[in-house]
N, C-alpha and C positions, 0 to 999 in steps of 0.2 A: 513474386514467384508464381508458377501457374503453373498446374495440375489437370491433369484429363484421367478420366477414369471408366474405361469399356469393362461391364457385366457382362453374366452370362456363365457359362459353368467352371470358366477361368477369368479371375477379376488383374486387370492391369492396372497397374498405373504409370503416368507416365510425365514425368518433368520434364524442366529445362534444368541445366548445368552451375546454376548460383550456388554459391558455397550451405546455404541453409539446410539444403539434401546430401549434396557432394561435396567432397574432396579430393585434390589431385595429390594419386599416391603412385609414384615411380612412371608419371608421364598415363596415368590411366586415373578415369576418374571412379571412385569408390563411393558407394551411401554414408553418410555418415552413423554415428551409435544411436543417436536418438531417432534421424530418420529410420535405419534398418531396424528398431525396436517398433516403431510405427509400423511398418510393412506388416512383421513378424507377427506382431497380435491381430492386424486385420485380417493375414494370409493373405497377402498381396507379392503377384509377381511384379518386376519392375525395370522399365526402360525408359531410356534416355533419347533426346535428340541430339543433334551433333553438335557441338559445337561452332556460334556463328550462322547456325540453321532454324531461324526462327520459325520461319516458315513450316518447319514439318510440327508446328505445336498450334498451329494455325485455326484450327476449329475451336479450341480454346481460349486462345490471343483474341479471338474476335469476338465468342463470348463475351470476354472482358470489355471489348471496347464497346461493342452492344451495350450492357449495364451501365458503363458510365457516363457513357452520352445519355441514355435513359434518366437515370441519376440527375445528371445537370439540367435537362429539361423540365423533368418534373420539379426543380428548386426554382427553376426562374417563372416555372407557371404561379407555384407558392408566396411570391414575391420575396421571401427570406430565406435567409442558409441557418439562421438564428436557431437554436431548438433548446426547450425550458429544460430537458432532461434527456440523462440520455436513453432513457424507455421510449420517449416520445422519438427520436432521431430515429432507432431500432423499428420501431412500430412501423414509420414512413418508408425505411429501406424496404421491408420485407412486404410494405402496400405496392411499392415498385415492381420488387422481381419479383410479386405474383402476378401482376399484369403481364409481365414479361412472356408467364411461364402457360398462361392460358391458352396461346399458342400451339407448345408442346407438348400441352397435356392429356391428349389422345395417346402423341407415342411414347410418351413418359410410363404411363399408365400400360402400356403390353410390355416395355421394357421391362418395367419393374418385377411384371410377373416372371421374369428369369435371373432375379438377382438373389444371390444368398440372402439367408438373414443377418442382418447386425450383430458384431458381438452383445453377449450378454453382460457382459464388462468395459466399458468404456474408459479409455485412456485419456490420464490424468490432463486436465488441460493448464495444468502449470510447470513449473521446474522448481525443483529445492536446489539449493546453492547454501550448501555451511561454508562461513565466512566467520572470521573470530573480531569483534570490534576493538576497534582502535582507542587509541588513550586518548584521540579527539572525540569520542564518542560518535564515531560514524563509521560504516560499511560501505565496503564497495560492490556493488550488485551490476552486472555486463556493464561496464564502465563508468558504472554512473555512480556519487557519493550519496546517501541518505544519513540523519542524524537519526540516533536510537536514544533511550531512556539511559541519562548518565551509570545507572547500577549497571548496567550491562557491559561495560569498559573489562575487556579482557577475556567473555563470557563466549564461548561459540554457539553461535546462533544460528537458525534455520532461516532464510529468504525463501520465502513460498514466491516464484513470480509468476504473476496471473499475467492476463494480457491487457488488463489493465491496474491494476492495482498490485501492491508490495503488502504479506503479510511478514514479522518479525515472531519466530515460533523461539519459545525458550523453555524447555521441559516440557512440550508437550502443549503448552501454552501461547496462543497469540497473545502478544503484550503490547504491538503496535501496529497499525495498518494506515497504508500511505497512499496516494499518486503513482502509479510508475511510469518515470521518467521516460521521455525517448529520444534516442540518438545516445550518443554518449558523451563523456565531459562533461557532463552536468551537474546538478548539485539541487539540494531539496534540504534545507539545517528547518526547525522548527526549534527557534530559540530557548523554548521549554526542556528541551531534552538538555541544555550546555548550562545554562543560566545558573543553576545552583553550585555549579563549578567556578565558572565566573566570578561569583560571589565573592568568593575564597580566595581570589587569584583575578582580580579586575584587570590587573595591566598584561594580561595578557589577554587582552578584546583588543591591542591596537594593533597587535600582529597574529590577531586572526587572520587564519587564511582562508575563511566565507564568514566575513564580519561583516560586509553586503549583507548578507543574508538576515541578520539580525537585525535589520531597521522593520518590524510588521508590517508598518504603513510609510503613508510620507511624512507623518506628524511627527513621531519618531525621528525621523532621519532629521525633520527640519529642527529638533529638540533639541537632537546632538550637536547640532553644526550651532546654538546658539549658545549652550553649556562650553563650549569648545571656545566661543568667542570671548565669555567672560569666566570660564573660568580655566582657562587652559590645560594642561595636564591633571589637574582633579575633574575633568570634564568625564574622563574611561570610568572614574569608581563613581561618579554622579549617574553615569548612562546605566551604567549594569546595574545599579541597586532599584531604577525606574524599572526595568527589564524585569528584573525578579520581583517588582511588584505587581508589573503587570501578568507575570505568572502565576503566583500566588492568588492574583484576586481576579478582576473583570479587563483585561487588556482594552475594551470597548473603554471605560469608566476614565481608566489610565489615558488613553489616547484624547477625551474629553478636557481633563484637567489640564490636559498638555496644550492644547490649544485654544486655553480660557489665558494660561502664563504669555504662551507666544502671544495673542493678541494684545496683551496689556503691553507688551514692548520692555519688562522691568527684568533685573535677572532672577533665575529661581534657581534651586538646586531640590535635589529628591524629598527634603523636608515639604519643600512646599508644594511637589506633588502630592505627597502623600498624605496632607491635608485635607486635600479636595477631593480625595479617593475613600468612600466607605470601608473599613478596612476591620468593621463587627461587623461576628458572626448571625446569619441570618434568621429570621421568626423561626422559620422551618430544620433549623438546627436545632438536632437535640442530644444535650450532653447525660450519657449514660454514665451511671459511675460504677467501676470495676469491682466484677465479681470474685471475692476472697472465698475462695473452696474453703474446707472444714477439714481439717485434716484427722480429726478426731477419729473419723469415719471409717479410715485408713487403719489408724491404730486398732480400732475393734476387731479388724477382719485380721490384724495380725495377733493378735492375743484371742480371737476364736471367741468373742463376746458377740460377735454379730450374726455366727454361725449359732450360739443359742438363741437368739432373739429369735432367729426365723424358724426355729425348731419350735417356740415356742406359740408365735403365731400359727404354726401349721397346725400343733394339736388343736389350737381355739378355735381353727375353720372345721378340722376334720369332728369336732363334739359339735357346734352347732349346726 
């Protein structure tokens, strides 16, 4: 979508016709709620090109096309598209289009001196979406499924969606924070959040429907298909118990053990993973043992024995 926007003592702006701003109501196209809520807090007037007229959006179309050619040149000087983070990708875009903008930064600079100021409130750069999760322990967020922490089954829940990331708010609380997906039909399960359900209920992993999804790795996946080999339909309560081990403990550990079994070529089952898998609690564990309150204490303040005591300490500070 592309946006143009003339300053000055009336601020425009001005799209093209894609659904993300517009909508076609009775043969006329309308702003949408959240577009016209954007307008509203910037104090923006608002026009449209015509429809099929690209061309009258054209000082900004070409903008764009300027930056991207910029973009792809400055990658192929760099030799790589590769980037360690995404700070470092951000950092490179905006080493671009200040090159870019060196150019126009004489008439940027008198422009500017006629532009209002900024709100003093900026709008939210996410959307909430309550969604109530499902008895597969997943939500559906702009098309897309996510799996949430099994307790949450039935619970309504807040989807914060950023533009890149998914927060899961419950009371006021983030409890999970994700990936967010794009496109839609997708799917994003993190075996962790189902597995303890599983548990209880194994043969229901063969008509999962993102049981895909529950392989971590490919060691996993080649695990199952061996469990499967020799042990056939105890193969589903053999996979989910390795699963919930590897929840439970170091999935890294678990994937280890798992391809010391596949190597030897012999059959195993979750005992003999679980062998090979450290499965004591760590040096750095430290078990506290629970605090039994005094309820004596309790009884004093109702029989008024504790309200003398402090009467009595008080006279002994007030004489010395």
């Amino acid at each position: 979508m592309r946006f143009g926007i003339w300053g000055g003592l009336f601020a425009v702006l001005r799209s093209d016709n894609l659904s993300a701003a517009t909508f076609n109501l009775k043969g006329e196209r309308k702003p949408t709620k959240r577009f016209q809520a954007v307008l509203d807090a910037l104090d923006l007037d608002y026009t449209r090109i015509r429809a099929g007229k690209s061309n009258e959006n054209g000082v900004v179309e070409k903008g764009h096309d300027v930056f991207k050619t910029a973009m792809n040149q400055a990658l192929i000087v760099r030799g790589s598209r590769e980037f360690a983070t995404i700070e470092s990708y951000t950092a490179f875009v905006q080493e671009v289009r200040d090159k870019l903008n060196l150019k126009v930064a004489q008439c940027f600079a008198e422009e500017r001196r006629h532009l209002r100021p900024v709100p003093t409130c900026w709008i939210p750069a996410y959307t909430d979406v309550s969604v109530c999760v499902r008895k597969w322990s997943t939500i559906r967020v702009h098309g897309n499924a996510y799996s949430v922490p099994s307790n949450l089954i039935a619970r309504q829940i807040t989807a914060r969606v950023h533009p890149d990331m998914v927060e899961v708010i419950y009371r006021d609380r983030v409890v999970e924070c994700f990936p967010r997906l794009r496109g839609q039909g997708q799917q994003r399960i993190d075996y962790r959040h189902i597995v303890h359900s599983l548990v209880r209920k194994p043969g229901a992993f063969a008509r999962y429907r993102y049981r895909e999804e529950l392989f971590p790795t490919l060691t996993f996946r080649r695990a199952y298909d061996a469990l499967r080999a020799h042990r056939g339909e105890r193969a589903d309560v053999e996979y989910v118990r390795i699963l919930h081990l590897a929840a439970t403990t170091m999935e890294s550990e678990v994937d280890t053990a798992l391809q010391l079994l596949l190597e030897s070529g012999k059959p195993f089952d979750f005992a003999d993973v679980k062998s090979l898998v450290d499965t004591t609690p760590g040096p750095g564990m430290v078990h506290i043992a629970p605090q039994v309150p005094d309820l004596r204490k309790f009884d004093n303040l109702l029989t008024g024995e504790c309200h003398a005591c402090f009467e009595r300490e008080a006279r002994v500070a007030i004489a010395s």
